[in-house]
C-alpha positions as CSV (number, residue, x, y, z in Angstrom):
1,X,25.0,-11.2,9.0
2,X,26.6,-14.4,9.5
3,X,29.1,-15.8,11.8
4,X,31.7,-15.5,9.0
5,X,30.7,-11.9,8.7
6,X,30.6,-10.8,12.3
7,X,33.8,-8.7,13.3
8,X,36.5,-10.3,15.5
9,X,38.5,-9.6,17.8
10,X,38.8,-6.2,20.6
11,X,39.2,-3.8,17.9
12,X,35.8,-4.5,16.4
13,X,34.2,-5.8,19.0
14,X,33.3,-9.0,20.8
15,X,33.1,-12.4,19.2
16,X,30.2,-13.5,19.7
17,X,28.7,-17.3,20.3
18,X,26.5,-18.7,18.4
19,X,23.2,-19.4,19.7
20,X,21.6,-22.3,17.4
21,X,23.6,-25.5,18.0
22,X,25.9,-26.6,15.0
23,X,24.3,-28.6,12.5
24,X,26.4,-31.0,10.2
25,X,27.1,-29.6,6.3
26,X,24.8,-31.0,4.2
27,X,26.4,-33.4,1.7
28,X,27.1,-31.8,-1.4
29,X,26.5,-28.1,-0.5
30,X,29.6,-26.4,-0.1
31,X,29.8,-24.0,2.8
32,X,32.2,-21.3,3.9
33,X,34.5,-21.8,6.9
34,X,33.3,-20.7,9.9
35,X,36.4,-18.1,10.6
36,X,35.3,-16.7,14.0
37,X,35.3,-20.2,14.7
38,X,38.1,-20.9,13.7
39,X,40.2,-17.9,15.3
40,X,38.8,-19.5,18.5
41,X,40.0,-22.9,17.8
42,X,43.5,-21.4,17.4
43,X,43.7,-19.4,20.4
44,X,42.4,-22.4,22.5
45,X,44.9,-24.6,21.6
46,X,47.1,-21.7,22.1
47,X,46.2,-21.4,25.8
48,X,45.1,-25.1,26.0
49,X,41.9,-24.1,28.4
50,X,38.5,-23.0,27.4
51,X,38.4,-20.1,30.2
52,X,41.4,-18.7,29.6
53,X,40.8,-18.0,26.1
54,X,37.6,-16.5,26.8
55,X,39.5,-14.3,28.9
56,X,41.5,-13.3,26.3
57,X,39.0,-13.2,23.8
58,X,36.2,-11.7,25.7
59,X,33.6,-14.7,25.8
60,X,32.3,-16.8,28.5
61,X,33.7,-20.4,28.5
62,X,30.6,-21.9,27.3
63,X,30.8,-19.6,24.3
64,X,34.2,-20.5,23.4
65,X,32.8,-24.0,24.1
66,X,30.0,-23.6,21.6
67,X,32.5,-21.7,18.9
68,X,34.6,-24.8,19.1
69,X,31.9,-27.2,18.6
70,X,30.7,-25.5,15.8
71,X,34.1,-26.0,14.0
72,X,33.8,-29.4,15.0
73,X,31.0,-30.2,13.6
74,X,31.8,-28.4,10.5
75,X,34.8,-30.7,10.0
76,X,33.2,-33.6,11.1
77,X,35.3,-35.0,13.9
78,X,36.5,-33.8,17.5
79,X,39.8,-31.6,17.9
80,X,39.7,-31.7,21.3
81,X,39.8,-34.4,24.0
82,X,37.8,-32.8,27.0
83,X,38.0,-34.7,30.6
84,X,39.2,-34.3,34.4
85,X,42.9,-33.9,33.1
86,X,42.4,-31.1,31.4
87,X,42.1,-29.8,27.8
88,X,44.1,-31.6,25.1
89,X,44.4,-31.8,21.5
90,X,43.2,-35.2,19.0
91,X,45.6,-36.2,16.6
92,X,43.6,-34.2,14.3
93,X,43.3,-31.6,16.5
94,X,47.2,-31.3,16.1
95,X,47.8,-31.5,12.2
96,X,44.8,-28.6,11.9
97,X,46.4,-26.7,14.6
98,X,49.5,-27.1,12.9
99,X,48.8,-26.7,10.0
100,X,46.1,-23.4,10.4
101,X,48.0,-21.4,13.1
102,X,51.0,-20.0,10.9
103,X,48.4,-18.8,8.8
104,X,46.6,-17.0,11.2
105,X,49.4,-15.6,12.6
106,X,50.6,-14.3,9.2
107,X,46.7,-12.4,8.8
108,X,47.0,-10.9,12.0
109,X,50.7,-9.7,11.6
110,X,49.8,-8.6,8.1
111,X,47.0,-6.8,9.7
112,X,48.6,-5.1,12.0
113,X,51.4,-3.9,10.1
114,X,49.6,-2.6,7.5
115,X,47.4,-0.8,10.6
116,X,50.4,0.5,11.5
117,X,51.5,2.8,8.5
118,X,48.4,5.0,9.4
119,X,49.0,5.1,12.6
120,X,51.5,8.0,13.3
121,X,54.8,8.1,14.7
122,X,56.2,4.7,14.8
123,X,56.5,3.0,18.1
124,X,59.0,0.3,19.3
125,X,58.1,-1.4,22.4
126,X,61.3,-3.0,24.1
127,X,61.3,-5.0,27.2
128,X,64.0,-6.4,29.4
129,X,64.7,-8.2,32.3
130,X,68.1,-6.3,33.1
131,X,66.7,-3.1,35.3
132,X,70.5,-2.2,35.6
133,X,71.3,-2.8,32.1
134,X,68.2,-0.4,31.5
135,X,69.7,2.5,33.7
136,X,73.3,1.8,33.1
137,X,73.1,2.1,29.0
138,X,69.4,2.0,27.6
139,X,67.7,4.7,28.8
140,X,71.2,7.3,28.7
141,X,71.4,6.3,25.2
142,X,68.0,5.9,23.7
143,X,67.8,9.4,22.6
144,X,70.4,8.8,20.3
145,X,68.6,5.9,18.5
146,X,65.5,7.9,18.4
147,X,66.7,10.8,16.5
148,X,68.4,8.4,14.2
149,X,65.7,6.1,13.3
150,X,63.0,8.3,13.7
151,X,61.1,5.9,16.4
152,X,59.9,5.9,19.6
153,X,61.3,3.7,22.6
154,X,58.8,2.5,25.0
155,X,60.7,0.7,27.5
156,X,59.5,-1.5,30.0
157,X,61.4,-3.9,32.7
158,X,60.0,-7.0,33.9
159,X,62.1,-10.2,35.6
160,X,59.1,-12.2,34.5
161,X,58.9,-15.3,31.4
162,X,56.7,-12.9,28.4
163,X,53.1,-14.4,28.2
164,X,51.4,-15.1,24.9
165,X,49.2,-11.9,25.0
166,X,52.0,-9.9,26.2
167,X,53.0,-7.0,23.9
168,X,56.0,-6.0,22.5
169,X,58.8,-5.8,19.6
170,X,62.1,-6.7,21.3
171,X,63.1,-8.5,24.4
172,X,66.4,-8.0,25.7
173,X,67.4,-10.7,28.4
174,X,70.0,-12.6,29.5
175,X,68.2,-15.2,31.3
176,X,65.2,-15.8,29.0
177,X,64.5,-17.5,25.9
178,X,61.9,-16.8,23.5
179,X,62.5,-20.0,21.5
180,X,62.0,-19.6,18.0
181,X,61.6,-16.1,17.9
182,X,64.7,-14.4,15.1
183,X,67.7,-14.3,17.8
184,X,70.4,-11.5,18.0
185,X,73.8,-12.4,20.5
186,X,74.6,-9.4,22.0
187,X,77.6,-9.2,24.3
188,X,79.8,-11.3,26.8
189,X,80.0,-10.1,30.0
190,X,83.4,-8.4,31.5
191,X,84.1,-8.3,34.6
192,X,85.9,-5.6,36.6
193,X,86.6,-4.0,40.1
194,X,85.9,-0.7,40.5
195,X,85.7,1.9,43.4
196,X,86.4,5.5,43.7
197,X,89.5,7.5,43.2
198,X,90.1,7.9,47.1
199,X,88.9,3.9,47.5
200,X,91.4,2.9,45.2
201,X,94.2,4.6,46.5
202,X,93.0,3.2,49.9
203,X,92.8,-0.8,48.6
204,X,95.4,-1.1,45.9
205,X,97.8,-2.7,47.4
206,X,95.9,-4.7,49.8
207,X,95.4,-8.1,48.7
208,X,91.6,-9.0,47.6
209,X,90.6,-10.8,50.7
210,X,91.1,-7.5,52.2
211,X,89.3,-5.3,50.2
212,X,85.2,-4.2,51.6
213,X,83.3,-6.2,48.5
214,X,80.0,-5.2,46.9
215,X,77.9,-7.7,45.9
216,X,74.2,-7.4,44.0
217,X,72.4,-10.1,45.3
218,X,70.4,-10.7,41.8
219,X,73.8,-11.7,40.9
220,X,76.0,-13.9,43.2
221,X,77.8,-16.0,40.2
222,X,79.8,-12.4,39.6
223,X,82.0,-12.3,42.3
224,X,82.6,-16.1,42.2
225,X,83.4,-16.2,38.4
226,X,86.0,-13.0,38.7
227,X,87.5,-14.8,42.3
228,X,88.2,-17.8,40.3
229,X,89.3,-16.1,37.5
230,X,91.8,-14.1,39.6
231,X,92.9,-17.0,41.9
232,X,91.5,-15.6,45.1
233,X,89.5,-17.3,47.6
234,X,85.6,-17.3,47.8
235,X,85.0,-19.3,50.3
236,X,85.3,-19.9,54.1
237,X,88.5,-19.6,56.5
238,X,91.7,-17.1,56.2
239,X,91.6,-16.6,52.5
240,X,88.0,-15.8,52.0
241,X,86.5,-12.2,50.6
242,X,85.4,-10.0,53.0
243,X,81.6,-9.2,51.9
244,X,80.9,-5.4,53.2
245,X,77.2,-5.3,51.8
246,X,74.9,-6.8,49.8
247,X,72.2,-5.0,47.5
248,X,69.1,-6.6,45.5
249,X,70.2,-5.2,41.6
250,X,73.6,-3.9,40.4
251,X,72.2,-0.5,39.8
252,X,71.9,-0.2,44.1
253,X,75.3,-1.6,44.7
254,X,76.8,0.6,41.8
255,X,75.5,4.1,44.0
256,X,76.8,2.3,46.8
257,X,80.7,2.5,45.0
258,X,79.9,5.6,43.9
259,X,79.3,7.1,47.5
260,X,82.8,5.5,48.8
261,X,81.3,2.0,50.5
262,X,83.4,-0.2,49.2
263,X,84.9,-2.3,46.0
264,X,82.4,-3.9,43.5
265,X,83.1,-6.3,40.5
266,X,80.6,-5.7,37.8
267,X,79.9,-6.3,34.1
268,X,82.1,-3.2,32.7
269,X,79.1,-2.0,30.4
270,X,77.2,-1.3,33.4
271,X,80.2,1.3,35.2
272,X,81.6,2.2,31.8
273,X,80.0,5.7,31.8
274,X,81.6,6.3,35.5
275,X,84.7,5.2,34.6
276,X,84.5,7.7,31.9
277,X,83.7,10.4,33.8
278,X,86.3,9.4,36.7
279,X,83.8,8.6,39.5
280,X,85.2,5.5,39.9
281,X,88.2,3.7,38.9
282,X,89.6,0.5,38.5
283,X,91.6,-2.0,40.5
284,X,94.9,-3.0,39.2
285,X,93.9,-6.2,38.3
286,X,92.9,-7.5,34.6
287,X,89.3,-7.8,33.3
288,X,88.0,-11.4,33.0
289,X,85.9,-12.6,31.1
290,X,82.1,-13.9,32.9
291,X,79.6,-16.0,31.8
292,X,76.9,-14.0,31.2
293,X,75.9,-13.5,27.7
294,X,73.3,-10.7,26.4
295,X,70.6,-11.7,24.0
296,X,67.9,-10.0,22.2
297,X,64.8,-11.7,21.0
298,X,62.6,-10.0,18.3
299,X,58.9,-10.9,18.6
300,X,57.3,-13.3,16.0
301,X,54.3,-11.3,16.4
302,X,56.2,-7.5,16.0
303,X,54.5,-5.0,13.8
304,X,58.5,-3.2,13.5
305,X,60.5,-5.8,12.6
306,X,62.7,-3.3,10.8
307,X,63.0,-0.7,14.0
308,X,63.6,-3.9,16.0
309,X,66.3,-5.1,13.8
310,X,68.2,-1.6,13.9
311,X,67.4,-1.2,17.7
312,X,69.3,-4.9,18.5
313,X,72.4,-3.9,15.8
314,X,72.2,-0.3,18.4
315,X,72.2,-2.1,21.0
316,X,75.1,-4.0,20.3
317,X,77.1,-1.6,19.0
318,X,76.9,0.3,22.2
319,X,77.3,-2.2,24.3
320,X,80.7,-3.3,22.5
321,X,81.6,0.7,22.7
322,X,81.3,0.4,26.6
323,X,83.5,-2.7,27.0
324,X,86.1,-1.4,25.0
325,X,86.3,1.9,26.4
């Protein structure tokens, strides 16, 4: 079998280097691309280091090292500058990189898609950085989408930048940017004050700076976008808030409300449901609008980019049902 021939990637088994060292095309004698090769060329100027491709690939450095050369050789001139700084394309490097990668990427998607149809049950993995957002309105929700698109939600949180190996369909964010990936605009943050039924009574006619705040540390711009907004102090001396508690994420402060400790501003999507049910109310003074602003991000590489389109129009939808309710 040769190296065109050999099965790639995890699914099929290793790559494997060559062993003979790459010999120069012999003038006139056309031969085939050297594919394996090639798919290794891509993913190293994907990762832009020898050893952690062959992480990622499942060879030792030197073999992605020799699978390189081999291209090289092939094509007659270097596509990689090698040295103490590091690993770097040649300007040649760059126009085949450029010029190869889309169509690599458009093989494996096409692959995978088309892998997917025999499969079973469709899958749609959706991650987010918003582990309040998650608990608030995702997961109480998701049920609904399932039954209606006939697709299973794998959800995952993670406060983390997604890696190029890392797997899934949909990214929903509001601090992260996936670049070129397609792009959907969610929502706009509102911001309201809510506490329960008995705290309300308690702190409605108090002035602000004398109401027991909540604050979620994860997000400190909240209070100090809806105290400008509202003309109240946030600062030091007689007319600043009185913090009562802090709490790492919203969905912590948000049980802290609900069990009576105090007031908390929050994006209304992420109370709406308690408001609903009466567990907490809110504060007689008028939503603002914050800064924030909800994004989701479908993955260049998703094998549902269907599901993931219908999940981010969901998505939306609800989150636009919250605020308005």
């Amino acid at each position: 079998m040769s190296e065109s021939d050999t099965p790639q990637g995890p699914d099929h088994g290793p790559i494997t280097a060559p062993t003979a060292p790459p010999a120069l095309p012999r003038p006139g004698r056309p031969e085939q691309v050297p594919l394996n090769a090639l798919r290794v060329f891509v993913e190293a100027a994907r990762w832009g280091s020898f050893k952690r491709t062959g992480q990622h690939l499942g060879l030792t450095q030197s073999g992605v090292s020799r699978h390189v050369a081999t291209l090289e050789a092939w094509l007659g001139q270097p596509l990689f500058r090698r040295g103490g700084a590091g690993l770097s394309l040649t300007d040649a490097g760059r126009l085949y990189f450029d010029t190869v990668q889309d169509a690599m990427a458009t093989i494996e998607l096409t692959s995978q898609q088309l892998r997917s149809r025999t499969a079973g049950p469709s899958v749609l993995q959706v991650r987010t950085s918003l582990p309040s957002l998650a608990m608030a309105v995702l997961i109480p929700a998701l049920s609904r989408f399932q039954q209606a698109h006939q697709v299973t939600v794998e959800l995952t949180t993670s406060l983390a930048m997604p890696q190029a190996d890392d797997a899934f369909d949909v990214l929903v964010t509001r601090d992260l940017n996936l670049g070129h990936a397609e792009q959907w605009h969610l929502a706009h943050e509102e911001l309201v004050a809510v506490a329960t039924p008995d705290q309300l009574r308690r702190w409605q006619h108090t002035p602000v700076q004398g109401w027991p705040l909540l604050v979620a540390r994860s997000r400190p711009d909240v209070l100090a976008q809806w105290s400008r907004q509202q003309g109240t102090g946030a600062g030091t001396g007689a007319g600043a808030l009185h913090i009562q508690a802090g709490f790492d994420h919203y969905f912590l402060a948000i049980a802290a409300a609900l069990s009576g400790a105090g007031v908390l501003v929050a994006p209304s999507f992420l109370v709406a449901s308690h408001l609903q049910q009466g567990l907490l109310a809110e504060l007689p003074l008028e939503r603002v609008r914050g800064e924030g602003r909800y994004l989701a991000f479908i993955h260049p590489r998703s094998t549902q980019p269907d599901p993931a389109r219908a999940f981010c129009r969901w998505i939306k939808a609800e989150l636009a049902a919250s605020q308005s309710g």
